[in-house]
DRENDO-1510 file (C-alpha; in Angstrom, 1 decimal, always signed):
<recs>
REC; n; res; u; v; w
REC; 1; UNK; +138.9; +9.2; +190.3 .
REC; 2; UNK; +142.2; +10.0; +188.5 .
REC; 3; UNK; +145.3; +7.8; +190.0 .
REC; 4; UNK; +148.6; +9.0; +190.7 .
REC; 5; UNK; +152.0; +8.2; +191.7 .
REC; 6; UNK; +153.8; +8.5; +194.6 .
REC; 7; UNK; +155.5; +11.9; +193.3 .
REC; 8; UNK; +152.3; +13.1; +191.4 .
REC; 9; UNK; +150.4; +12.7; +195.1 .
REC; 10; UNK; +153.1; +14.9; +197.0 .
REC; 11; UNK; +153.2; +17.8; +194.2 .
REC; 12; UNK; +149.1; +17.6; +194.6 .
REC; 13; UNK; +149.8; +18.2; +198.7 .
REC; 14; UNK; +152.3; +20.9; +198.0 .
REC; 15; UNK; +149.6; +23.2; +196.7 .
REC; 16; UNK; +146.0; +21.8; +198.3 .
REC; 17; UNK; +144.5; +19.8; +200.7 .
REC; 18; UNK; +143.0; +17.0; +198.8 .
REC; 19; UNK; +140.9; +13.7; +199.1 .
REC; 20; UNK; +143.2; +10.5; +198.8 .
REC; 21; UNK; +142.6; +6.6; +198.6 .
REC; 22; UNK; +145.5; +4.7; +199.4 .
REC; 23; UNK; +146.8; +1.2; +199.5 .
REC; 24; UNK; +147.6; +2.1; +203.0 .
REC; 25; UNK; +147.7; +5.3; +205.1 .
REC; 26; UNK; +151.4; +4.0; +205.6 .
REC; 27; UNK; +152.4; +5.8; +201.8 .
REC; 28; UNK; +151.7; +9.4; +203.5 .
REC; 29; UNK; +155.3; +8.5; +205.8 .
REC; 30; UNK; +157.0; +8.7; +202.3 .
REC; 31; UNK; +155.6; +12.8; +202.1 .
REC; 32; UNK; +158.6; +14.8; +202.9 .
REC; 33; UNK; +156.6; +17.0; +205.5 .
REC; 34; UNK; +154.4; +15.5; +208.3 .
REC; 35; UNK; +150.9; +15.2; +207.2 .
REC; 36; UNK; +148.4; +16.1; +208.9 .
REC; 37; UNK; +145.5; +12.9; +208.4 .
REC; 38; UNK; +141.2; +13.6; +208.6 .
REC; 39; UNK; +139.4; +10.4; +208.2 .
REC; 40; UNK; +136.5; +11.7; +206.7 .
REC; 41; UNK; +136.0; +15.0; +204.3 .
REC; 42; UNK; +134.0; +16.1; +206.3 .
REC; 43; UNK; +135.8; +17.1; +209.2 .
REC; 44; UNK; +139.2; +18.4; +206.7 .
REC; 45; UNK; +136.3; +21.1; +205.2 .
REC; 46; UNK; +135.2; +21.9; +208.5 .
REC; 47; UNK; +139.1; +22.4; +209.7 .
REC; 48; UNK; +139.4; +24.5; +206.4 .
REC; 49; UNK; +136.5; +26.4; +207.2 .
REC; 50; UNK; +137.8; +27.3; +210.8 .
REC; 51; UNK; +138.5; +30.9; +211.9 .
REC; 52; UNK; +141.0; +29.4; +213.3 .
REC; 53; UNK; +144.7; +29.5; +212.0 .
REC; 54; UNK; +145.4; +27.0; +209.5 .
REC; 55; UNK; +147.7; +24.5; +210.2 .
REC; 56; UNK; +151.4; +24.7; +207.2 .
REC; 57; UNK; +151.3; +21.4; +206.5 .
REC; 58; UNK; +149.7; +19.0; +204.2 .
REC; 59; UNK; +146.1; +18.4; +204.9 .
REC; 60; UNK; +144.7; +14.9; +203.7 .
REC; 61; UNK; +141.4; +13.5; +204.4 .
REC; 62; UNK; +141.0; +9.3; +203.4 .
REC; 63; UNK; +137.5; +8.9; +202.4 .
REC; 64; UNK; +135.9; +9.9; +199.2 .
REC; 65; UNK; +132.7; +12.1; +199.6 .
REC; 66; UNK; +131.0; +13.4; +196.6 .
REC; 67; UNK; +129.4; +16.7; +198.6 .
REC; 68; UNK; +133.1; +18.3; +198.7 .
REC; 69; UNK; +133.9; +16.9; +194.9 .
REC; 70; UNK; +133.7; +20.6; +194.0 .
REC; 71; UNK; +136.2; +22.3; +196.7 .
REC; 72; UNK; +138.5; +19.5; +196.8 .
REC; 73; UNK; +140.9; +17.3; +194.4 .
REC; 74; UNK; +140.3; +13.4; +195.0 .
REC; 75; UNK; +142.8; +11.0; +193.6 .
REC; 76; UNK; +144.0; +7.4; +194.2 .
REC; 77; UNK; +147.7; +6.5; +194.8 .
REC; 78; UNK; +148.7; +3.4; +194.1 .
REC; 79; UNK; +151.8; +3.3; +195.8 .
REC; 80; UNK; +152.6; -0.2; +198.0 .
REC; 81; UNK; +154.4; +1.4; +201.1 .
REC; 82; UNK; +155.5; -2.5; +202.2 .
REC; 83; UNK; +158.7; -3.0; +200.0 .
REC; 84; UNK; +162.6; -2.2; +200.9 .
REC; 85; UNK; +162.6; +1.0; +199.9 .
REC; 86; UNK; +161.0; +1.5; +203.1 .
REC; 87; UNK; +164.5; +0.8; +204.8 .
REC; 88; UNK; +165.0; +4.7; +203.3 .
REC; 89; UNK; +162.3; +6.3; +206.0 .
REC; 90; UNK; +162.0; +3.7; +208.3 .
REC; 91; UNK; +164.5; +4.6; +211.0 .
REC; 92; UNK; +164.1; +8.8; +210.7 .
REC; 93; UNK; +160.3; +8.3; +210.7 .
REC; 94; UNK; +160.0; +5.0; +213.4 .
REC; 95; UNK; +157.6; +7.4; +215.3 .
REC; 96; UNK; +155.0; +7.9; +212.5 .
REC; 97; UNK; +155.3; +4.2; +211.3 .
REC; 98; UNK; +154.2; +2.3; +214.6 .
REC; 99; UNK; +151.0; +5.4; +214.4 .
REC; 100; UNK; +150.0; +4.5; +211.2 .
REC; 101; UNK; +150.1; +0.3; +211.3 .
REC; 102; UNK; +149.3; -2.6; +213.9 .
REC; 103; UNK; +152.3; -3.1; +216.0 .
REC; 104; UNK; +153.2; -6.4; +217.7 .
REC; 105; UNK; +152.4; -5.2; +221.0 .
REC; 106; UNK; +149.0; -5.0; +220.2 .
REC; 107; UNK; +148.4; -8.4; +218.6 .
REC; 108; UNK; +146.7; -10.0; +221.9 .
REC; 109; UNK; +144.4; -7.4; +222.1 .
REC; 110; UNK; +143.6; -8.0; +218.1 .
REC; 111; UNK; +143.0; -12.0; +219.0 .
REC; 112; UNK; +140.8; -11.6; +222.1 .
REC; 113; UNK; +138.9; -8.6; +220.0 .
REC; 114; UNK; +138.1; -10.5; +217.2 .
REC; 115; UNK; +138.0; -14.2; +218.8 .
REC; 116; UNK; +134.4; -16.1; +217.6 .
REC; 117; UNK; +133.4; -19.2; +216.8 .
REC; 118; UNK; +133.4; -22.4; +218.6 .
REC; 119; UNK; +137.4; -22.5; +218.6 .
REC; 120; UNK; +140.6; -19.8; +218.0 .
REC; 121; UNK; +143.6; -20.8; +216.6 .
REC; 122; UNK; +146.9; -19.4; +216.8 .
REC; 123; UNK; +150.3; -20.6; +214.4 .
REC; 124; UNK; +153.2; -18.7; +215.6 .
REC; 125; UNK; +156.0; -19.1; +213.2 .
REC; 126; UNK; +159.5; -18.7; +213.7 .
REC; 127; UNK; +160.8; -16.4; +211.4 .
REC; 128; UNK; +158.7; -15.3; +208.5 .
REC; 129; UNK; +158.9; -11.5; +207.1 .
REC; 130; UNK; +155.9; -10.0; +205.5 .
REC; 131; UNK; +158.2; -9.5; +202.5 .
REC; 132; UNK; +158.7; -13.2; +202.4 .
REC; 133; UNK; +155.2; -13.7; +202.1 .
REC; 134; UNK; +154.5; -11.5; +200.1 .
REC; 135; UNK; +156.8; -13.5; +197.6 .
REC; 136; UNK; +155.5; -16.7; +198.3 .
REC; 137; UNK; +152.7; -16.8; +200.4 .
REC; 138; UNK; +149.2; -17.5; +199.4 .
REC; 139; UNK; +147.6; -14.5; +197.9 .
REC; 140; UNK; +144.2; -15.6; +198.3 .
REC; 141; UNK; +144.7; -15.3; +202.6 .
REC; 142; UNK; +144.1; -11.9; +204.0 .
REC; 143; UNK; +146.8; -10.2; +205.4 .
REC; 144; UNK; +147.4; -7.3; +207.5 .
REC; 145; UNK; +151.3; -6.0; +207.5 .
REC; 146; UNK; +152.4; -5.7; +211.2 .
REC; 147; UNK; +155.2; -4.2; +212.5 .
REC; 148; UNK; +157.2; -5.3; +215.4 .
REC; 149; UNK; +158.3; -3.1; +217.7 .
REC; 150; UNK; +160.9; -4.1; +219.3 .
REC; 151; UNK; +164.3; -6.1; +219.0 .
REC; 152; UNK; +163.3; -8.7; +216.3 .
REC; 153; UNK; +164.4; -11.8; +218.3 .
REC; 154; UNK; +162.5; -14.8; +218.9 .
REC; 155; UNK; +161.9; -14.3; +222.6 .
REC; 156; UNK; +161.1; -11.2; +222.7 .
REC; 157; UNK; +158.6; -11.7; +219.4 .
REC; 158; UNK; +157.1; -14.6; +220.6 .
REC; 159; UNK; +156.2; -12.6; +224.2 .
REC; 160; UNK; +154.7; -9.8; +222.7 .
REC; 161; UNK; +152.6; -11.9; +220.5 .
REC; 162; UNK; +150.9; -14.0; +223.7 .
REC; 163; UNK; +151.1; -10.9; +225.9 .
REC; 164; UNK; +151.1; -10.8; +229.7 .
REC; 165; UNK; +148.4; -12.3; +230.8 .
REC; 166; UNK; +148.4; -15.0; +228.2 .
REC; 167; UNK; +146.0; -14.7; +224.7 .
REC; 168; UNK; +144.9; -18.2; +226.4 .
REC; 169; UNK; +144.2; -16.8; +230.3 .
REC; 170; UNK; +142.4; -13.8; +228.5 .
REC; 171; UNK; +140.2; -16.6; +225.7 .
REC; 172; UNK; +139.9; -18.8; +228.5 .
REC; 173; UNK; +137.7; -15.5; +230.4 .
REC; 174; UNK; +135.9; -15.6; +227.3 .
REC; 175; UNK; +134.4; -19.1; +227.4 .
REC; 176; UNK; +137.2; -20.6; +225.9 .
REC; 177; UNK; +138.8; -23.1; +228.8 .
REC; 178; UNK; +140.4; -25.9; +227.3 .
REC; 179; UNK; +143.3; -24.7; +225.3 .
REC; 180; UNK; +145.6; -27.4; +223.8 .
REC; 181; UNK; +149.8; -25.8; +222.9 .
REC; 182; UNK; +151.9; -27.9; +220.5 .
REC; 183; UNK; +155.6; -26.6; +219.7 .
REC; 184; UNK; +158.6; -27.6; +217.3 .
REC; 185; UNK; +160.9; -26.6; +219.9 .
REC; 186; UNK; +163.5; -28.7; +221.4 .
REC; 187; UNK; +164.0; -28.9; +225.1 .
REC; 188; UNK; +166.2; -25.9; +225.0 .
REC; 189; UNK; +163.7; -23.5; +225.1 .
REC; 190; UNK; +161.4; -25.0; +227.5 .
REC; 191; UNK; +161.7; -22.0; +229.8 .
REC; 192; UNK; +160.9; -19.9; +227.0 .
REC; 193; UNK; +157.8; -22.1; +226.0 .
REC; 194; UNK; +156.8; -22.3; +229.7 .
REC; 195; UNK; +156.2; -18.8; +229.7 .
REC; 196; UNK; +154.6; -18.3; +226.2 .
REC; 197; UNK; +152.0; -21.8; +226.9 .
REC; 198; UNK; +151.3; -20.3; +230.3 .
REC; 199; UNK; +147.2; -20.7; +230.9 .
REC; 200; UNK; +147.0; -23.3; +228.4 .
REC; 201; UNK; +145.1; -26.3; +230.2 .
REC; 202; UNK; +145.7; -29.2; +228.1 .
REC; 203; UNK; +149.5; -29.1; +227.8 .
REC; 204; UNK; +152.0; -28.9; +225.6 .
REC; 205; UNK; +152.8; -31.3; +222.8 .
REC; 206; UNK; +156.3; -31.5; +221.7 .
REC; 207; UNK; +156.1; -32.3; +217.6 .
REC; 208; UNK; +157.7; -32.5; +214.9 .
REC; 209; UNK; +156.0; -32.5; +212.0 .
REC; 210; UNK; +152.1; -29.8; +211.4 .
REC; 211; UNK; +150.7; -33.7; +210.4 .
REC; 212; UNK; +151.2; -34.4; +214.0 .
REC; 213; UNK; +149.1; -31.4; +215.4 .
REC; 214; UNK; +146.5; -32.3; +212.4 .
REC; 215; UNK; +146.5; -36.3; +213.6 .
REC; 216; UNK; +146.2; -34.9; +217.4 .
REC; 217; UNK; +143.5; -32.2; +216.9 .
REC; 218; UNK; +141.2; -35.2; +215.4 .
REC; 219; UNK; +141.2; -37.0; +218.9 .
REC; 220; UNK; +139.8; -33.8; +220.9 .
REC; 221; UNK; +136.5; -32.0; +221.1 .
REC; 222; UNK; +137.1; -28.7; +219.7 .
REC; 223; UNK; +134.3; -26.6; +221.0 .
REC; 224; UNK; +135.0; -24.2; +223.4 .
REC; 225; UNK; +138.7; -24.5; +222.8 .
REC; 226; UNK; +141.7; -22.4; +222.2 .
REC; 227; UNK; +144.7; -23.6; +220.8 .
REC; 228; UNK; +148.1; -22.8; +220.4 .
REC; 229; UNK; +151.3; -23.7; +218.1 .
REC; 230; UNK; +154.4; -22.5; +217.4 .
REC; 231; UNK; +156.0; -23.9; +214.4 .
REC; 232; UNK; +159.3; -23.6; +212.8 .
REC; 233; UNK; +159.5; -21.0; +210.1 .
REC; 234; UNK; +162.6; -19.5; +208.2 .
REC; 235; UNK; +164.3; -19.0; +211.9 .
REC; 236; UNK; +166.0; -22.5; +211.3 .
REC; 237; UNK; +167.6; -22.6; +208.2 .
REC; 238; UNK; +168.6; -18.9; +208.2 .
REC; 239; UNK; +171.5; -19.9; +211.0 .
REC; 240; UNK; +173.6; -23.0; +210.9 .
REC; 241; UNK; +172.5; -24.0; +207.2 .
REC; 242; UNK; +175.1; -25.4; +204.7 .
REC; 243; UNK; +173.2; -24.9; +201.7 .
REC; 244; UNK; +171.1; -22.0; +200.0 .
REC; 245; UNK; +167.7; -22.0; +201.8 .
REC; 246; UNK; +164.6; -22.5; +200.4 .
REC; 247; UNK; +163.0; -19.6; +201.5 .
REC; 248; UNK; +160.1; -19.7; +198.9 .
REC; 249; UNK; +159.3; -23.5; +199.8 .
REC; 250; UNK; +159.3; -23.0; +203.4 .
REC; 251; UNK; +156.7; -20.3; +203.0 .
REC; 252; UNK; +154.2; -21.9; +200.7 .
REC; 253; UNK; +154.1; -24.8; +203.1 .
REC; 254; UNK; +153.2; -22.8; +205.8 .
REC; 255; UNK; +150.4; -21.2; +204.5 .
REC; 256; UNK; +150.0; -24.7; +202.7 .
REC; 257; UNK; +149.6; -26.1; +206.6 .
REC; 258; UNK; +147.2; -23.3; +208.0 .
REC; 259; UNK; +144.6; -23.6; +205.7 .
REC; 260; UNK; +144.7; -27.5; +206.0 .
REC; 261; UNK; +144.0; -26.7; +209.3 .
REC; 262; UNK; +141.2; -24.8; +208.5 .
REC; 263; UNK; +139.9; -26.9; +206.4 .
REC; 264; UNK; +139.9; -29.6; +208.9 .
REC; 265; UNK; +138.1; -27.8; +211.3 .
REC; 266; UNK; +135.7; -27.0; +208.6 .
REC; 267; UNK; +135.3; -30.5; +207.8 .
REC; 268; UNK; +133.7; -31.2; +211.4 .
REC; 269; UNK; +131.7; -28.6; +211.1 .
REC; 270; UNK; +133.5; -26.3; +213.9 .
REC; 271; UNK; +133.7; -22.8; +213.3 .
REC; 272; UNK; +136.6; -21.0; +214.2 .
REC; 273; UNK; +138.4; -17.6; +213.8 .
REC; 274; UNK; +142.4; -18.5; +213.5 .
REC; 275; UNK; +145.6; -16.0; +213.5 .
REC; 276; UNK; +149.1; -16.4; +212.4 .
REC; 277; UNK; +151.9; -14.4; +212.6 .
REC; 278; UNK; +155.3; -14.6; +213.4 .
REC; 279; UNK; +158.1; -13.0; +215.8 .
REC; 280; UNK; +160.6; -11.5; +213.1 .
REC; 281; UNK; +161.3; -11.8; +209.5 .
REC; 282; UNK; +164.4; -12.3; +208.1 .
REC; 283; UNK; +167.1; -10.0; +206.3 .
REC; 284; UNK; +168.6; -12.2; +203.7 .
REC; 285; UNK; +172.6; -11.9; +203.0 .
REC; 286; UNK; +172.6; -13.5; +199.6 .
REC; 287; UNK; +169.6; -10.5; +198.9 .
REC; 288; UNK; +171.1; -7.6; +200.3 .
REC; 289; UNK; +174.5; -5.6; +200.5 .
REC; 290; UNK; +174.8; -6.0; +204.2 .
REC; 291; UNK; +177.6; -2.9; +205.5 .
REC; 292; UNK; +179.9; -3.7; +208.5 .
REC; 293; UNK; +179.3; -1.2; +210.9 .
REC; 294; UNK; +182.0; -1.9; +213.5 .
REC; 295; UNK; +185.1; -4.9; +213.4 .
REC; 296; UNK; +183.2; -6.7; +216.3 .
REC; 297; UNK; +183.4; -10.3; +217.1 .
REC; 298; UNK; +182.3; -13.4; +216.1 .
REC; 299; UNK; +180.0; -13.9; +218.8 .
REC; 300; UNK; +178.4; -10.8; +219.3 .
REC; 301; UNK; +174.3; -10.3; +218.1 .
REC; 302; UNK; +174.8; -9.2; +214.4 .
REC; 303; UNK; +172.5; -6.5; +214.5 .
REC; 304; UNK; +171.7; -5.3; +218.3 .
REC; 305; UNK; +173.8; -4.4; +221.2 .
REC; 306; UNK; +172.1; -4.5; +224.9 .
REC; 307; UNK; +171.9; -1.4; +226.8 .
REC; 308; UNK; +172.2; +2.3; +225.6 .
REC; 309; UNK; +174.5; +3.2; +222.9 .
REC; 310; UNK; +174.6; +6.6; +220.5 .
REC; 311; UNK; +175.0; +6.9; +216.7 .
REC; 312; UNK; +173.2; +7.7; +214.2 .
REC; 313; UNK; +171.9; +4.5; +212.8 .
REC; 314; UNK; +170.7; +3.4; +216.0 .
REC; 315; UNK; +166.9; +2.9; +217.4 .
REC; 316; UNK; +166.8; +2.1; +221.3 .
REC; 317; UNK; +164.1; +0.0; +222.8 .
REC; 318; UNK; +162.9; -1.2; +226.1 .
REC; 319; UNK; +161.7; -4.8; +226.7 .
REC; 320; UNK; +161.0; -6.0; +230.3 .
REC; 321; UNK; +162.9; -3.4; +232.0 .
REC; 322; UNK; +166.4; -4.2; +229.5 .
REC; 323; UNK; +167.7; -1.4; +227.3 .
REC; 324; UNK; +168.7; -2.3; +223.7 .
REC; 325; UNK; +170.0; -0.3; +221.1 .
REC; 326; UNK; +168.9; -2.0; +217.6 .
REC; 327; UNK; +170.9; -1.3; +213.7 .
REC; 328; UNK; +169.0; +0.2; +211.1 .
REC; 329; UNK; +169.9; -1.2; +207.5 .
REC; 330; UNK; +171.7; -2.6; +206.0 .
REC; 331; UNK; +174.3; -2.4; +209.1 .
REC; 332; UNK; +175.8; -5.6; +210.7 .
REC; 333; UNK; +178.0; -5.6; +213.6 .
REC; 334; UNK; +180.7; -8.1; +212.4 .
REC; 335; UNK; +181.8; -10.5; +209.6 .
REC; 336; UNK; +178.7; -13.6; +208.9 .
REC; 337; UNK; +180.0; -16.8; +209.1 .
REC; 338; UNK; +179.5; -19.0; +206.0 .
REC; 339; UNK; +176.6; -20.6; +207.1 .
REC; 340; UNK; +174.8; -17.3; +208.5 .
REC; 341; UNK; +172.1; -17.0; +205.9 .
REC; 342; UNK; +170.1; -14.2; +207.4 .
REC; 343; UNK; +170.2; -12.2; +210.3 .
REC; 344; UNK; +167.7; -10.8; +212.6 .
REC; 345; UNK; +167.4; -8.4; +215.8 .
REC; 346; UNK; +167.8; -5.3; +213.4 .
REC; 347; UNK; +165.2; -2.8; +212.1 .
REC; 348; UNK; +164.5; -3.6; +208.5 .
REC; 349; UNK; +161.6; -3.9; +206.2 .
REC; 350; UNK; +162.4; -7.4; +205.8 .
REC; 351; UNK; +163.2; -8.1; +209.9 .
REC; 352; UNK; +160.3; -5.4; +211.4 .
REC; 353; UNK; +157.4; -6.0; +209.3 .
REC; 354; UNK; +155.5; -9.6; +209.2 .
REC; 355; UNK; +152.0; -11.0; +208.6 .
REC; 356; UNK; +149.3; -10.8; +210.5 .
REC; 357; UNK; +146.9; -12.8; +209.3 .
REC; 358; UNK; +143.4; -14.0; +210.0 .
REC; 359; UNK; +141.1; -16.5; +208.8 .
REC; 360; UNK; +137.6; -17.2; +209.8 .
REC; 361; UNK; +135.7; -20.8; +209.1 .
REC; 362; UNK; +133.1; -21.5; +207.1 .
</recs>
């Protein structure tokens, strides 16, 4: 199968309907026209075939089938879709993007689907961006990019990834009763971890180090269980932080920690399906040439305003009823303090998109 480029692919388009592979079905946003996606070559021939009229714009189908070699071109692009440039589309195409990938929102319903074994785990992190880990994560875990689709705030991320009711109400229906929670968060958030540990039967463990959830795991029986932590990520040292973060040794620890984890439950001979993900990435100022979009204060959200507000590098949203109107890049609403690292709450490659990964043991 001859591979192309990105450019090659939408010259290809411009004259036939043709077979691609991709990366991810995500690289067809970057086609200037709206493409219109088969899964199988089978049902493109039969829409070429049609009496009917045929449709102006590109015609793709995503799987390779050597009975329609002869009528159709098949090619591979090798284009990575996940990478800033898709700050350039992201905004103008926001429709077609949440189609085409796994949004936030439906991250419960991914857990609960694909929960077996005797236990589920879940690591929420706070603050990690998929193209942080894609720097300095672990290669060798499987991950699914995942867009959030929303504000990219921690309490509105951390909602959507537990849903309503609970990933632990819903696992407990599925045999799953016990659930144990364990969080890095001080007593300021407790209304906020109230409502994300809600169904969890065990309690919550206030902790401060992933050794501590390790050390407290080893005292329970595991089968039947579902449990539940929320663990610090790049969140904390993106605000507030004198010095340059370390953004690459924050990561690798991390995914360091969740296949310890894994390999402790393998180790006593439990199997288990675990998740992690996070509420929001982080769009690094030292990285990016951040534009001021308005002389606003220094205590405003950098990158959101609530309710309803027009211009043209704007995206509104609707969580629980609020309005919010959300920058696109690289647009902040005021001047970062010194010790403002990163910002979140925008829509960004690096703030929208984070990993969703999952790990199944043995």
């Amino acid at each position: 199968m001859r591979r192309v480029s990105l450019d090659e692919l939408r010259a290809i388009l411009e004259r036939t309907p043709a077979i691609v592979q991709l990366r991810h079905r995500l690289s067809l946003a970057f086609v200037p026209e709206d493409v219109q996606v088969f899964e199988t070559a089978e049902e493109l021939v039969a829409a070429l075939d049609s009496p009917e009229p045929q449709p102006e714009s590109p015609l793709v189908a995503l799987s390779v089938d050597e009975r329609f070699a002869h009528r159709l071109p098949a090619v591979y692009c090798d284009h990575d879709p996940f990478t800033n440039e898709l700050n350039r589309i992201l905004l103008p195409k926001i429709e077609q993007v949440q189609r085409m990938v796994l949004c936030q929102s439906q991250v419960p319903d991914r857990i609960v689907q694909n929960a077996k074994g005797d236990c589920i785990v879940l690591l929420i992190v706070d603050g990690l961006g998929l193209s942080d880990w894609k720097r300095f994560g672990d290669e060798n875990l499987p991950c699914e990019p995942c867009f959030v689709d929303g504000v990219t705030v921690t309490e509105h991320g951390v909602m959507r990834i537990v849903g309503e009711p609970t990933v632990a109400l819903r696992l407990a229906e599925k045999g799953y009763e016990r659930s144990f929670g364990f969080s890095y968060w001080e007593r300021e958030k407790d209304r906020l971890t109230d409502r994300i540990f809600f169904g969890v039967t065990e309690g919550v463990t206030k902790v401060q180090s992933f050794d501590e959830v390790l050390k407290a795991l080893d005292k329970f029986s595991l089968e039947g269980a579902f449990v539940q932590v929320v663990r610090e990520g790049l969140d904390q040292i993106c605000h507030r932080h004198r010095d340059l973060p370390d953004i690459a040794g924050t990561v690798r620890q991390i995914a360091s920690e969740f296949l310890a984890l894994a390999q402790k439950l393998q180790q006593r001979g439990i199997s288990a399906t675990l998740f992690l993900t996070s509420d929001h990435g982080i769009l690094w100022r030292h990285e990016h040439e951040l534009r001021l979009y308005e002389a606003g204060s220094g205590n405003v959200p950098p990158r959101n305003y609530e309710g309803l507000r027009s211009g043209e590098f704007l995206w509104h949203v609707n969580f629980k009823g609020n309005d919010f109107s959300v920058l696109a890049y690289p647009f902040i609403r005021r001047q970062l303090r010194s010790t403002e690292w990163g910002v979140h709450g925008g829509l960004s490659f690096e703030e929208s998109f984070i990993p969703s990964v999952k790990l199944t043991v043995p």
